[in-house]
N, C-alpha and C positions, 0 to 999 in steps of 0.2 A: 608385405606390400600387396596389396588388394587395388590391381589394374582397371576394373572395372567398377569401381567406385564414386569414380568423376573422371573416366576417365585419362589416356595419356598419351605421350609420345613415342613414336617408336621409330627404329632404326635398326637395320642391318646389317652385319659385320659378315666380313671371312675369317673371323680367326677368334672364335669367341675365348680359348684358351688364353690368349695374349690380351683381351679385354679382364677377364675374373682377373687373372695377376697384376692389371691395372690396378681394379677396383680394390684389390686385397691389400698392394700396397699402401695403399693410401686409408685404409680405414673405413670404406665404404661398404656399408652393408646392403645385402641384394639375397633376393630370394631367385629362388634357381628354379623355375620352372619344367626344366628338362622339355619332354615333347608331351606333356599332358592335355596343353590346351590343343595344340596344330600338330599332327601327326607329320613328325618331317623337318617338325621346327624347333631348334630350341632356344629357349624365352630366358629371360633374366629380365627381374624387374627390380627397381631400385629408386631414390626419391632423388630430386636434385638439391640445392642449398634452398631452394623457395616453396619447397614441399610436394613440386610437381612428379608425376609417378613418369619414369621415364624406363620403357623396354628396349631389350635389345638382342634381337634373334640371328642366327645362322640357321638358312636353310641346308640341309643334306641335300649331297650329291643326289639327282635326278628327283628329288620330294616337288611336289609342284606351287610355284609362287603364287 
């Protein structure tokens, strides 16, 4: 998934654990960015059913938003 392409939504969680086993259960594939792009944050991207590139970060304790 290549976020910066066109492109996409994003959204943050507190519990990005209980998201991945969302997304696992169900079949959805997502590339796991860890903290590569934003020191503090970490990224998961993934496409929705209409092809749109949809993120989804938790920041760390004290990392700056």
């Amino acid at each position: 998934v290549n976020p910066v392409s066109h492109g996409h939504i994003a959204y943050r969680t507190d519990d990005m654990d209980a998201l991945l086993a969302h997304l696992d259960a169900r079949g959805v594939a997502y590339s796991d960015w860890g903290a590569q792009a934003v020191q503090g944050w970490r990224q998961v991207f993934f496409y929705d059913p209409d092809g749109n590139v949809i993120e989804v970060h938790q920041v760390a304790p004290g990392a700056e938003t």
